[in-house]
Backbone as a ProteinNet text record, in pm:
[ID]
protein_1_A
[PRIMARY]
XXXXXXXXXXXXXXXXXXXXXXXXXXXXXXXXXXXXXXXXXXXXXXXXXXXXXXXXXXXXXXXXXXXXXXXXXXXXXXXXXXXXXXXXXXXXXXXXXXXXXXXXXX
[TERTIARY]
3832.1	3737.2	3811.7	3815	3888.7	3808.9	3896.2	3888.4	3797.2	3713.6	3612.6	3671.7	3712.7	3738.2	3698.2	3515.1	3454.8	3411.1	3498.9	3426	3319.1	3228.6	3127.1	2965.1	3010.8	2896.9	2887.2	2895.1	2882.1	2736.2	2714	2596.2	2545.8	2601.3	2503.1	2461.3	2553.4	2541.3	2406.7	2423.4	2315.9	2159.8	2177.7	2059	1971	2066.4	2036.6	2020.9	2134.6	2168.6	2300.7	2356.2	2496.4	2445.9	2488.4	2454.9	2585.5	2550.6	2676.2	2646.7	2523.7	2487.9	2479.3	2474	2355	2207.1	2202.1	2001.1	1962.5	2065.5	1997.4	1968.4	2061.1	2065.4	1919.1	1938.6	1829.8	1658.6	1694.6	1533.5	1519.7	1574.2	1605	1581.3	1625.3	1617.3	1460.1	1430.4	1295.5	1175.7	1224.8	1093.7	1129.5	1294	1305.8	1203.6	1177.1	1179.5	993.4	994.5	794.2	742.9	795.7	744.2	850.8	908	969.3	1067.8	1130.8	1228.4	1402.7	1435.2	1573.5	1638.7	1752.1	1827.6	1951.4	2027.6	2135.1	2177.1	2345.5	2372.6	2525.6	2590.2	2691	2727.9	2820.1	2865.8	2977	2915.1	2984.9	3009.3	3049.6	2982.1	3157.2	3304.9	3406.2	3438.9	3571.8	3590.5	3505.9	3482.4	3402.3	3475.3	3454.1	3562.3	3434.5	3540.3	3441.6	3310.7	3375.1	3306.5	3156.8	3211.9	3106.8	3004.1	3068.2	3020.1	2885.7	2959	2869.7	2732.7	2792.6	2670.7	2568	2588.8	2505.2	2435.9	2543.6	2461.6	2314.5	2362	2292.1	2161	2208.8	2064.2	1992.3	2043.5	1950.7	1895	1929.3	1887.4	1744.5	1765.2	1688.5	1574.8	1547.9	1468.7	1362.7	1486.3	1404.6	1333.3	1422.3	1349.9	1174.5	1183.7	1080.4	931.5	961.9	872	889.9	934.7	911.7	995.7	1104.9	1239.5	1365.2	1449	1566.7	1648.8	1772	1853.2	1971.5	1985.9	2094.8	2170.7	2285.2	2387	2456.2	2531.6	2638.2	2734.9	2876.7	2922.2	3063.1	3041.6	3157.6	3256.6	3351.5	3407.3	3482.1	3560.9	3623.1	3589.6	3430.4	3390.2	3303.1	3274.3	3186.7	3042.3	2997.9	2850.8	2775.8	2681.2	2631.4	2492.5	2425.9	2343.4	2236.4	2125.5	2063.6	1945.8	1879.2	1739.6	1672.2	1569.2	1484.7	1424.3	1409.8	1320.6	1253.1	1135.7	1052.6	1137.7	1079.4	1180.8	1245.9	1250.8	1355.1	1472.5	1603.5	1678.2	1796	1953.2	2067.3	2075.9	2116.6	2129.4	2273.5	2253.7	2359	2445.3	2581.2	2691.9	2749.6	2795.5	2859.7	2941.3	3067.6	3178.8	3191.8	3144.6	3227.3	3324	3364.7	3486.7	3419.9	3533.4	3497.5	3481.4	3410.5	3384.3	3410.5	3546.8	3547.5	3567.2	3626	3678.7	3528.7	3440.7	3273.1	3269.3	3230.1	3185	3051.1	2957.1	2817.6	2797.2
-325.5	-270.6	-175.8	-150.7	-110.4	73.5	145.1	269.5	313.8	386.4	447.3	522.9	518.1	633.5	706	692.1	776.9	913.7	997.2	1132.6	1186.6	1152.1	1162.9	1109.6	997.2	933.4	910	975.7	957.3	997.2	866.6	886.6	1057.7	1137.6	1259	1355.2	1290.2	1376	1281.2	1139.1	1037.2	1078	1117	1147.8	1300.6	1365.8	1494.2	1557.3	1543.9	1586.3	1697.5	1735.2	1802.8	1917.1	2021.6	2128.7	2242.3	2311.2	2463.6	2572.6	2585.6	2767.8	2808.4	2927.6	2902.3	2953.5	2988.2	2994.4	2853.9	2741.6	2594.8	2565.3	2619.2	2602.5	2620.8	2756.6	2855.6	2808.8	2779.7	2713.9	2529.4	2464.3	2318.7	2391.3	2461	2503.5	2558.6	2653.5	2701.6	2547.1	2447.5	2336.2	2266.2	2224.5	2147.8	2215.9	2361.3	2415.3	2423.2	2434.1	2439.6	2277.5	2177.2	2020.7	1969.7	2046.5	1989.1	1938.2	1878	1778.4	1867.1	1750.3	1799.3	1800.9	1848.5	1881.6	1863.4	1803.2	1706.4	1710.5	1747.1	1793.5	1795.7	1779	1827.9	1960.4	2037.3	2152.5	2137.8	2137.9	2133.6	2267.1	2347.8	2523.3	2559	2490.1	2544.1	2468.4	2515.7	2476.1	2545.6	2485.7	2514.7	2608.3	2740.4	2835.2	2827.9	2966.9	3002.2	3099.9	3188.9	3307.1	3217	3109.2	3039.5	2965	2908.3	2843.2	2984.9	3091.8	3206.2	3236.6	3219.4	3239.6	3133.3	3026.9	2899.7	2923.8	2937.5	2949.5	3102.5	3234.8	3308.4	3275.6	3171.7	3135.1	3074.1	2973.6	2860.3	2931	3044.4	3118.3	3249.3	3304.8	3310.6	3261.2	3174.3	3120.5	3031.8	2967	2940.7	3049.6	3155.5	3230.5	3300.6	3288.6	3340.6	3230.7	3114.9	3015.1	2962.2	3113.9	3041.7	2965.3	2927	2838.6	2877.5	2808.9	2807.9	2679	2676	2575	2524.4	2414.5	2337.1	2280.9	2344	2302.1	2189.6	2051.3	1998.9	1974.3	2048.2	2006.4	1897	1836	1756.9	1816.4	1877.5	1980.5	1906.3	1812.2	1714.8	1704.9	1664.5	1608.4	1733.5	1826.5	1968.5	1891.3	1813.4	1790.2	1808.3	1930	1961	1935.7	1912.8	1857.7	1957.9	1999.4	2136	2051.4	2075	2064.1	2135.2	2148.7	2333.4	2290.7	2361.4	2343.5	2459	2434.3	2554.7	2638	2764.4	2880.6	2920.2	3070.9	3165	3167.6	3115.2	3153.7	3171.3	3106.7	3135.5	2984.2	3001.1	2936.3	2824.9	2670.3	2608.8	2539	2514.2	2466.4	2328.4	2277.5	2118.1	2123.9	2074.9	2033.5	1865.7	1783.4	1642.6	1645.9	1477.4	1426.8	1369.1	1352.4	1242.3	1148.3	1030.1	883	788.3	834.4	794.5	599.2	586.8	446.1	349.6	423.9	361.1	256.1	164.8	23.2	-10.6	-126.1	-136.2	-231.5
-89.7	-183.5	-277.5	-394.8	-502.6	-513.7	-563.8	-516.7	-663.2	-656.8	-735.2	-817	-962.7	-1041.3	-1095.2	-1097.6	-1164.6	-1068.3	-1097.4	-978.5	-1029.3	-1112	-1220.1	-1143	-1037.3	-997.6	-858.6	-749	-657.5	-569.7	-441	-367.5	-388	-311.3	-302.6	-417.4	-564.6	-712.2	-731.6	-726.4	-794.4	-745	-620.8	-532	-528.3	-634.5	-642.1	-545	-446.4	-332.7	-329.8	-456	-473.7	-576.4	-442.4	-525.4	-558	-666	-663.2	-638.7	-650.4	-582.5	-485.5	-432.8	-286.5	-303.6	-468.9	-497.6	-486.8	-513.4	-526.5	-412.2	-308.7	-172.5	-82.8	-180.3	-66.6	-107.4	-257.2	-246.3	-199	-161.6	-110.5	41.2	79.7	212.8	249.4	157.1	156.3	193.4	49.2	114.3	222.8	246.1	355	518.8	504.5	603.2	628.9	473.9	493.6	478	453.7	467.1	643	689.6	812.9	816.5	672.2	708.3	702.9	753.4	730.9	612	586.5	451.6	475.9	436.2	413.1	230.4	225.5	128.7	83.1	-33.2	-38.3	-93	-45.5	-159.6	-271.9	-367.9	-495.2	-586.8	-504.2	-593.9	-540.4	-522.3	-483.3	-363.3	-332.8	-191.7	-90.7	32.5	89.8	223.8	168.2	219	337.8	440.7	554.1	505.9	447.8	326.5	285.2	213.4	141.6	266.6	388.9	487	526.7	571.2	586	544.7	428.2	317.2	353.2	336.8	341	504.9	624.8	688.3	740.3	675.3	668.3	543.4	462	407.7	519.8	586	650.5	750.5	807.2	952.8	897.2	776.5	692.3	678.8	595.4	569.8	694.7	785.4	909.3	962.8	984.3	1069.3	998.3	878.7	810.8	833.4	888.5	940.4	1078.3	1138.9	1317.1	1351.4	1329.1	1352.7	1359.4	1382.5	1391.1	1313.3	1271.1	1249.9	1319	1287.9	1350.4	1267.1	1251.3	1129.3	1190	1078.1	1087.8	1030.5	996.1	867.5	879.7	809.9	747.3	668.9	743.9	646.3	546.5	601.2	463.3	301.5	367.2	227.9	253.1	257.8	231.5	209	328.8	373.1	496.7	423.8	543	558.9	705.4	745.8	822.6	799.7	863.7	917.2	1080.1	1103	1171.8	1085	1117	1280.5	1423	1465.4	1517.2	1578.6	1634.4	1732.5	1663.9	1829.7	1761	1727.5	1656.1	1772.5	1744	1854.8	1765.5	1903.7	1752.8	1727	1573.2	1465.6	1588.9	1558.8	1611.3	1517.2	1535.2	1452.1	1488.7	1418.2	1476	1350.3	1415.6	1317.5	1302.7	1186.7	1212.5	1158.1	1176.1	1126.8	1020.4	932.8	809.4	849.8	783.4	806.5	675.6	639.4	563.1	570.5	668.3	690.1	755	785.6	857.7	755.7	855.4	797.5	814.7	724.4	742.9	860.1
[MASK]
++++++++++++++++++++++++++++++++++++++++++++++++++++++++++++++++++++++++++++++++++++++++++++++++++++++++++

């Protein structure tokens, strides 16, 4: 399969899934958390330092906690995608590191 040159168009930009702030963050997080679902995302706001990881996750623990929940982070640190799902029960916030997938086949 021939390698993509447009860094202009990819799945999670097309899907309006790629964000740079963490206000874009924090309000995507806000509805993911009051409609239930999960939030799944890339970061496009820099490399995805620890500093910046911080941040993102003191939004998500935030905002859960302000609706009776907790989160469950997963990140892909490679490709800086991370994966959050709110559930019931203020407790601590949980972390998961993956691997890239980049080579996954259908």
């Amino acid at each position: 399969m021939p390698v993509c040159s447009d860094a202009d168009h990819f799945y999670y930009k097309e899907k309006k899934f790629s964000w740079t702030t963490t206000e874009e963050v924090q309000n995507r997080t806000k509805q993911a958390v009051k409609k239930g679902k999960d939030l799944l995302f890339h970061w496009r706001g820099g490399y995805l330092t620890k500093d910046i990881l911080k941040e993102l996750l003191e939004v998500f623990d935030k905002e859960a906690r302000a609706k009776g929940k907790r989160a469950l982070v997963s990140v892909n640190w490679p490709q800086a995608v991370l994966r959050v799902r709110f559930e019931e029960g203020v407790g601590e916030e949980m972390f998961e590191m993956e691997e890239a997938n980049e080579g996954e086949k259908e």
